[in-house]
C-alpha positions in Angstrom: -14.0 5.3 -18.0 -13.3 4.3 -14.0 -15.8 2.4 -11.9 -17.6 5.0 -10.0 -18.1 3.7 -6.5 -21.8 3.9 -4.6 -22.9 3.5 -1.0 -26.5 5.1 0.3 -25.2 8.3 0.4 -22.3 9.1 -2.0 -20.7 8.7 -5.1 -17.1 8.4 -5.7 -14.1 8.2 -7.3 -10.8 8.4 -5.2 -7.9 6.8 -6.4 -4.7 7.4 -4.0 -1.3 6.8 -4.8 1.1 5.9 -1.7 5.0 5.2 -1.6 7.0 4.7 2.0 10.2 3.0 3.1 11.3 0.6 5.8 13.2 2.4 8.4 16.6 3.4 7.5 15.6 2.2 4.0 16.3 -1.5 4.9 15.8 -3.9 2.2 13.4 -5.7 3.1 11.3 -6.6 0.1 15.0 -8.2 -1.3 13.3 -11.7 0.4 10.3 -12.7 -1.5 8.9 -14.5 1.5 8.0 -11.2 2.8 7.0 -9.2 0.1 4.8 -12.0 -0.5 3.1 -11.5 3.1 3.3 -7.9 2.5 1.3 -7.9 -0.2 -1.2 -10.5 1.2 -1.7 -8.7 4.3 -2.2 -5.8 2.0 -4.7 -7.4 0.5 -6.8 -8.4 3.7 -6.3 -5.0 5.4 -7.8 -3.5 1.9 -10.6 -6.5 1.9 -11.4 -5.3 5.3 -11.7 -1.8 4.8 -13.7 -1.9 1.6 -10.2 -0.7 -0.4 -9.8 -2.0 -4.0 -6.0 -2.6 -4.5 -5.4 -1.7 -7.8 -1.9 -2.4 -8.3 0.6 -3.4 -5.4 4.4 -3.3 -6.2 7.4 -3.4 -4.2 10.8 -2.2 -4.6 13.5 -3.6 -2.6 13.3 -0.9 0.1 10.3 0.5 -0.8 6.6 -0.1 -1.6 4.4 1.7 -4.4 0.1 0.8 -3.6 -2.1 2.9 -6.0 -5.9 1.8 -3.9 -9.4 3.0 -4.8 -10.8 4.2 -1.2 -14.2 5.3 -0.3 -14.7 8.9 0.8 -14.9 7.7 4.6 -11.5 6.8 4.9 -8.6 9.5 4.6 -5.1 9.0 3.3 -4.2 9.1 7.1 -6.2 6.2 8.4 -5.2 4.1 5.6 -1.0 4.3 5.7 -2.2 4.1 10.0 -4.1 0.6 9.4 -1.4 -0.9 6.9 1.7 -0.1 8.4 0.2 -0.8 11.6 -1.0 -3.9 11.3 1.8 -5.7 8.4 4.6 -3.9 10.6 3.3 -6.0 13.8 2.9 -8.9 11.9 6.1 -9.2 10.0 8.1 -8.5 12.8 6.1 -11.5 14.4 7.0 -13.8 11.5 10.0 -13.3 10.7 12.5 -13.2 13.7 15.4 -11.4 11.9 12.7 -8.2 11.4 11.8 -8.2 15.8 14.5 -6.4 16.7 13.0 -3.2 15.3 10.5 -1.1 17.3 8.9 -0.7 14.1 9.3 -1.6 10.9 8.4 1.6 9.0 9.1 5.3 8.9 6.1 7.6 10.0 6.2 9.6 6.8 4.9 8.0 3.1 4.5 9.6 0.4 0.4 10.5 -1.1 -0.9 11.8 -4.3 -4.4 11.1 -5.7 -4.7 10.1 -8.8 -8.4 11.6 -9.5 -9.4 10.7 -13.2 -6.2 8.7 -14.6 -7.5 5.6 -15.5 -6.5 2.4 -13.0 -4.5 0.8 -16.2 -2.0 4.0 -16.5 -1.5 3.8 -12.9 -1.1 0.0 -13.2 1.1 0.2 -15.4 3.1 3.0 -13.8 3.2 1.6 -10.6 4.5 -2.0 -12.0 7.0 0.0 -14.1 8.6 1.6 -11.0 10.2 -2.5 -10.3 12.6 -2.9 -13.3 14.1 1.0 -12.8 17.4 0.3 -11.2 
């Protein structure tokens, strides 16, 4: 059974699943130096906000996150705070990147996940690499 998660006031269980693309699909993720800073800036945006990241994959021009939010934060202000923050910052470190006013599209894709437990998602998400 999932980790049910508790604050003063609430009790929850909210497991999202999120996929979105650079823009025009660029293949980004093809350099491991920067899906290696992706995922660590994913993973100190998610510290920040209180987010467990429960798996984190990516495909060469596109990223899969399956996170465990609290119920304060909605699917909106999540993609708004990652992209946001590891599209300015990869565009900062890595010069070839600047040249794009941003390094995302504005749509992703969302589903929860509600009960499936985080090891068939894990496993799903990590699944979704080796498919050609």
């Amino acid at each position: 059974m999932e980790e049910y998660r508790r604050t003063n006031t609430t009790v929850s269980l909210i497991n999202y699943h999120f996929v979105f693309c650079p823009r025009y699909r660029r293949k980004i993720f093809l350099d491991d130096k920067i899906e290696q800073r992706f995922k660590e800036m994913v993973h100190e945006i998610c510290e920040s906000l209180k987010i467990k990241v429960v798996a984190l994959e990516c495909d060469k021009d596109h990223a899969h996150l399956f996170l465990n939010a609290l119920p304060t934060l909605s699917p909106a202000n999540i993609m708004a705070k990652i992209k946001g923050v590891t599209s300015k910052q990869l565009r900062e470190e890595f010069p070839h990147l600047q040249h794009l006013p941003s390094l995302w599209t504005r749509s992703y894709f969302v589903s929860t996940a509600g009960n499936v437990s985080s090891q068939t998602i894990k496993r799903y998400v990590e699944q979704q690499k080796t498919r050609g």
